[in-house]
N, C-alpha and C positions, 0 to 999 in steps of 0.2 A: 504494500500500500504506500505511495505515496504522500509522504508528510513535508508538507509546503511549509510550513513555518523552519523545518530544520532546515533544509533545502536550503531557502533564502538565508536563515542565518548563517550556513556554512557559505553560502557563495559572499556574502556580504566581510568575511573571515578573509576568505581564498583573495578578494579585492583589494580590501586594504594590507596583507599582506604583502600583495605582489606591487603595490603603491610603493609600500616601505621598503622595498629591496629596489626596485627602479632608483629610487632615489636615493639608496645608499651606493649604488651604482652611478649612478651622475656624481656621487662626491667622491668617489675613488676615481674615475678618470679626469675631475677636477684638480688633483693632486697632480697630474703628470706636467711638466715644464715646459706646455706646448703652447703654441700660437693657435689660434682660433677653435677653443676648443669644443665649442658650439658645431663645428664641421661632424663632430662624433656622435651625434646627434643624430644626424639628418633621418627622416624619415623614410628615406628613400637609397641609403645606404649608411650603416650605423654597424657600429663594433659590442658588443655587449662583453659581461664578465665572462660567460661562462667560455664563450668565444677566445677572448682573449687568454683564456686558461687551456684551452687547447690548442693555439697557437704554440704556448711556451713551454709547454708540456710537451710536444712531438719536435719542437721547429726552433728551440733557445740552448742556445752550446753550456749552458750551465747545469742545463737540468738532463741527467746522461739516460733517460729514455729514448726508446724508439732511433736506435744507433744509424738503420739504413733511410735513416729523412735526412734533408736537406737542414742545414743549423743556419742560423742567425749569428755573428758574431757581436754585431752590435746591442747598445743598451736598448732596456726596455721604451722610454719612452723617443728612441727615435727607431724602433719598430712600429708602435703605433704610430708615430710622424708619417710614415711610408705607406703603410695601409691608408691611413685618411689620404695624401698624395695621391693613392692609385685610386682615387674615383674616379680622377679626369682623364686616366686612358678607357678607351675607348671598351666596351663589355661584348663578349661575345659566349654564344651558347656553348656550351658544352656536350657532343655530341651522345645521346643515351639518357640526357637527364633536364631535369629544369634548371640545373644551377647556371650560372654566367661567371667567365673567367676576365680578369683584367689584368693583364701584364704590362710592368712599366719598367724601363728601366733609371735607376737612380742616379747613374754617373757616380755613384764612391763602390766600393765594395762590401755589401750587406751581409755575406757569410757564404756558406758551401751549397751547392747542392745535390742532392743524394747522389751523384757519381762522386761529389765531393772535389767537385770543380767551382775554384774563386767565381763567383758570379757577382752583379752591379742591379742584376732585374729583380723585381720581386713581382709573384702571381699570389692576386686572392682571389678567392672564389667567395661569391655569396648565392645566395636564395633567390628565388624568383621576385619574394619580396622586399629585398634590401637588404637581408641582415647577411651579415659577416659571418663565414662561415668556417675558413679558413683560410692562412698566410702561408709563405713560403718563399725561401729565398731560391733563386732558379725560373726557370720555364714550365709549364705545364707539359706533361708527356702522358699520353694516354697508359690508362692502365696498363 
């Protein structure tokens, strides 16, 4: 049987919850040392935590998981400098899925990629709907 008063209480729970973490989330990417950081925002392509934990988690030379990815040598906040950068290269599908890949190159040396060849490019991949999905120093190579 459905019970509408719990319903609506839990959902009304589940809301301001996910309020309270959104915005504990805008004040941890507020902390990073960047220029405009309203770009991380954007509705229409935006980085989130959890996102950003599996960037650095598979893809940050510090943290010694996932050994055959492509590493980052650079600091944290001029990873996400790079990823907000690659909006304005240009998105293109990815062949098998809904995701969109945007590869840009940086002009310095951003860290290895999984051949473990010096690379300048970095490729992120987002969602149909914007969201950041993942980073990566190198090119995109099909599975």
């Amino acid at each position: 049987m459905f019970n509408e008063p719990e319903f609506i209480k839990l959902l009304f729970m589940l809301a301001d919850t996910q309020a309270w973490i959104s915005n504990m989330e805008k004040d941890l990417f507020y902390q990073l040392p960047l220029q405009e950081k309203c770009k991380l925002f954007r509705k229409t392509y935006y980085l989130s935590a959890t996102a950003l934990t599996h960037i650095l988690e598979r893809h940050y030379y510090k943290i010694s998981r996932h050994p055959a990815c492509g590493k980052f040598t650079i600091d944290v906040p001029t990873i996400v400098h790079w990823i907000k950068e690659a909006f304005a290269a240009e998105p293109s599908a990815i062949n098998g899925s809904l995701n969109f890949k945007r590869t840009m190159d940086t002009g310095t040396q951003i860290g290895f990629d999984k051949e473990g060849q010096s690379t300048t490019c970095i490729t992120v991949i987002t969602e149909p709907g914007g969201a950041v999905k993942t980073a990566f120093p190198g090119q995109y190579q099909l599975p």
